[in-house]
C-alpha positions, 0 to 999 in steps of 0.5 A, a space after each residue: 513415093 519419096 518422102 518430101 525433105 524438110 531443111 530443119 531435120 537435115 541441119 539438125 541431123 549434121 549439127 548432132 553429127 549424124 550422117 545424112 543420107 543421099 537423099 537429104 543431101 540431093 533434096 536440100 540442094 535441090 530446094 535451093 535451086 529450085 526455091 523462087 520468091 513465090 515458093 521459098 523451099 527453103 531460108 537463107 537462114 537455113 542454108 547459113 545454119 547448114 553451112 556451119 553445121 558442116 563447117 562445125 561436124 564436117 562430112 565424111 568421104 560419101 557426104 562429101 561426094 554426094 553433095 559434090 555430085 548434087 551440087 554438079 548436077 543442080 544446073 546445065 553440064 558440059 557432055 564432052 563423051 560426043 568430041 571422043 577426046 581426052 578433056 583435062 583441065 587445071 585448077 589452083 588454090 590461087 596466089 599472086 602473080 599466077 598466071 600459070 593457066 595462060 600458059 597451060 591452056 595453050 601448051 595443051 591445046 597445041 598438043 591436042 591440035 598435034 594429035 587429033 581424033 580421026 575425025 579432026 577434033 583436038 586429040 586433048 581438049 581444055 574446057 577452063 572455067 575460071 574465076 574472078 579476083 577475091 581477097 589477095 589472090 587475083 582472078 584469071 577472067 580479070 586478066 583474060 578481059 584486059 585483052 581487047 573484045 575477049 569473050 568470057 561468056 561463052 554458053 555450053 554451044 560455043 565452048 564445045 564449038 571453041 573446043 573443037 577448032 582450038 582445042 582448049 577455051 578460057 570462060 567464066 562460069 554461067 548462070 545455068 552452070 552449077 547454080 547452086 554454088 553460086 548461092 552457096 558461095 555467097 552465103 559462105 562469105 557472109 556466114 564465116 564458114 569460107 575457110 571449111 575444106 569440105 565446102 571448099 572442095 565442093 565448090 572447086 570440084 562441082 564446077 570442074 566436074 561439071 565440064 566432063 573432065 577425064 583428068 584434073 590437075 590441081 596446084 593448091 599453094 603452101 606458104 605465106 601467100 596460101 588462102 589456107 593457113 597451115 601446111 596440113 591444112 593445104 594438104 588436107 584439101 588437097 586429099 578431100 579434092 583428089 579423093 572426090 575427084 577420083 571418087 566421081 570417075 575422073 584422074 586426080 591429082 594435086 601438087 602443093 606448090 610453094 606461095 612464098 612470093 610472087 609468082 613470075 615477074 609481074 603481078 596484076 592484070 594486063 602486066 600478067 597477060 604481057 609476061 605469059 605472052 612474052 615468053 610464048 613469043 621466047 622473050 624469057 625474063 629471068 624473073 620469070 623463071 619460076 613462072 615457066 619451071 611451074 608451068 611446065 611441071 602443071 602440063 607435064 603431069 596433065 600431058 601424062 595423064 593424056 597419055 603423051 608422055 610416059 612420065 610428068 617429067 617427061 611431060 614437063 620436057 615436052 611442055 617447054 619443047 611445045 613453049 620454044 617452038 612456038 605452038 603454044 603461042 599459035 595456039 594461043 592466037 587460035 583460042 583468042 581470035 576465036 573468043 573475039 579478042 583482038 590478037 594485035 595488041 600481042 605484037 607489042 604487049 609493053 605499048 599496051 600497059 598504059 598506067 597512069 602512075 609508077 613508083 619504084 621501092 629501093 632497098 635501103 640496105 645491102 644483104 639478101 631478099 630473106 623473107 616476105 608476107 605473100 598474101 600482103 604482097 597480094 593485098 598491096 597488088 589489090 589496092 593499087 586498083 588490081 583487084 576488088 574488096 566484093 564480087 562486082 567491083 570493077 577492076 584496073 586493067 593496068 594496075 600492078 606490080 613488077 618484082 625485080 628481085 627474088 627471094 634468096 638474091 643478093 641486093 645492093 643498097 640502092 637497088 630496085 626492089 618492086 615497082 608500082 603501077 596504078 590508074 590512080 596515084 592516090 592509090 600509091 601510099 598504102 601499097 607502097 608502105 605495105 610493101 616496105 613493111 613485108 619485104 626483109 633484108 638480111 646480111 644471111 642467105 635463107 634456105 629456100 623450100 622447093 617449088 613443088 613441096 608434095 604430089 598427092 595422087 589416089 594412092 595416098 589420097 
């Protein structure tokens, strides 16, 4: 019989820095499961001191993939092995203005629907699970719901029903899925222990894990606009994700992608679905050409790892092939018909953004757009009514801005530099001198880093 686990010899065993054992690790996440308030297995305070005994000592590669697992299977899981399809999913760091999985789920979905099994199912499936808005970064729910009667909330039925006729879903994760993240991810924000690479993989590869993936691409962004603070510390997560994704049986592999500004023209929530829609319908902004060169690097390595392409690169060609001749946008039509959203309002996706209040930021010298704070751009985006300072908090769906300038281009006096929307013009004042403050001209052109700075696959990781 298994000895019972006490949650106080388990945070004094990884405060001393000692290894835990499998079964410490399973025991104390199954008592924050399993805990009711009738039966308190175990404290917040406990969990809270757990959280930054990790964060102080860390977890080695097994710990590490121990308590992924224990946190994967701490509620239901998605079991894709019925569909005898090859499921693969996105997951990034996050930014601002990136949209890219708007792009990606249907470029993948209408490979799939190209190649299907023998018996009919999409031969590549995308089961997304997405997140919402936080901090600078925004949510790709939040952009999925400004698309009229759009479903986030499908349970495990209906993904695997979606699955099957579209060949790729877009929900937000469910109360039964991976239960204990959700109380661990709470207690983090409130316990300063978010920024530890350790329960940040955990927590981003226990829900990817949980929707039975063959492969994962991940995009952890480098760069001012970055959630982690440094190069190394990006490329350090970006190690402990692949080496634990690898380590559970799926193909892993990251890209540190440059988040030195906006990704694409706009940054919001409708304003991105209108972008990503646009050039699904073949109206290419020159804005968003970073946008679609990312996208398609993204699909290119997942259409190799599904073995449609004998190379990323030439995935990435096949990417944009599927984007110009208009599969991807069917395809898209297919997903989100299928989740109850109403496709019309794509017809004319510029009629549909209706903000109440608009201001447009000129430069005030002449010169080149040399440098910006990406994550104050992001913070600018928020508080024009774009995102929330707490999960709950409602959202605009119009709010946002529309960059009109790169960096590294040559600006006139007097030319626009970013426009402003919001639903609330009080709101303009803050983000309007944020964005004056961040945005430097200079008369010398910068040397720009390149948009994919480093991949990192098993043989390195």
């Amino acid at each position: 019989m298994a000895q019972p686990i006490h949650p106080i010899d388990v945070i004094l065993h990884k405060r001393d820095g000692l290894v835990l054992s499998d079964a410490e690790i399973q025991g104390f996440i199954r008592a924050i499961v399993d805990r009711t308030p009738e039966e308190q297995l175990i404290t917040d305070a406990q969990i809270a001191s757990f959280l930054m005994a990790v964060f102080q000592r860390g977890l080695n590669t097994h710990e590490l993939a121990t308590l992924t697992a224990a946190m994967r299977y701490s509620g239901e899981t998605f079991d894709a092995k019925p569909l005898h399809t090859f499921t693969i999913d996105k997951h990034s760091t996050g930014g601002v203005g990136d949209k890219t999985s708007l792009l990606i789920a249907p470029i993948l979905a209408a490979a799939g629907l190209a190649s299907p099994t023998p018996s009919g199912i999409p031969g590549i499936c995308v089961p997304m699970i997405s997140g919402r808005s936080l901090g600078h970064t925004g949510g790709t729910l939040d952009k999925l719901e400004t698309i009229p009667g759009f479903d986030t909330q499908l349970n495990l039925a209906q993904l695997e029903t979606t699955l099957k006729q579209c060949g790729a879903v877009l929900i937000g994760q469910t109360p039964k899925i991976v239960p204990a993240d959700r109380i661990l991810y709470a207690l983090r924000d409130h316990t300063g222990t978010v920024e530890s690479p350790y329960l940040i993989t955990a927590s981003i590869m226990s829900k990817k894990l949980a929707e039975s993936l063959n492969a994962l691409i991940l995009d952890v962004k480098v760069g001012s606009g970055a959630f982690m603070p440094t190069y190394e510390k990006s490329k350090f997560l970006a190690e402990l994700m692949v080496e634990t994704g690898e380590a559970s049986g799926t193909r892993t592999a990251a890209l540190l992608t440059g988040m030195d500004e906006p990704l694409g023209r706009f940054s919001g929530n409708w304003v991105e679905v209108w972008e990503c829609v646009d050039i699904m319908k073949q109206h290419r902004h020159v804005m968003s050409r970073d946008l679609i060169e990312l996208s398609n690097i993204l699909s290119g390595w997942m259409l190799y790892l599904a073995g449609q392409a004998t190379t990323p690169g030439e995935g990435g060609k096949l990417s944009d092939e599927i984007l110009h001749s208009g599969a991807a946008y069917r395809a898209w039509l297919q997903i989100v018909e299928a989740q109850n959203g109403d496709i019309t309002v794509f017809e004319d996706p510029a009629s549909h953004h209706k903000p109440t209040a608009t201001r447009t930021l000129k430069a005030r010298s002449s010169g080149y757009l040399a440098a910006m704070d990406c994550k104050q751009v992001g913070w600018a985006v928020q508080r024009l009514g774009a995102g929330r300072a707490k999960p709950g908090d409602p959202v605009s769906a119009h709010a946002g801005i529309e960059m009109h300038v790169k960096l590294g281009d040559k600006i006139q006096e007097g030319q626009p530099l970013v426009t402003l929307f919001t639903e609330e013009e009080t709101l303009l004042a803050e983000p309007e001198q944020i964005l004056l403050e961040t945005l430097q001209i200079s008369g010398a052109q910068p040397v720009l880093q390149p948009l994919v700075r480093e991949i990192v696959t098993r043989k390195q990781a």
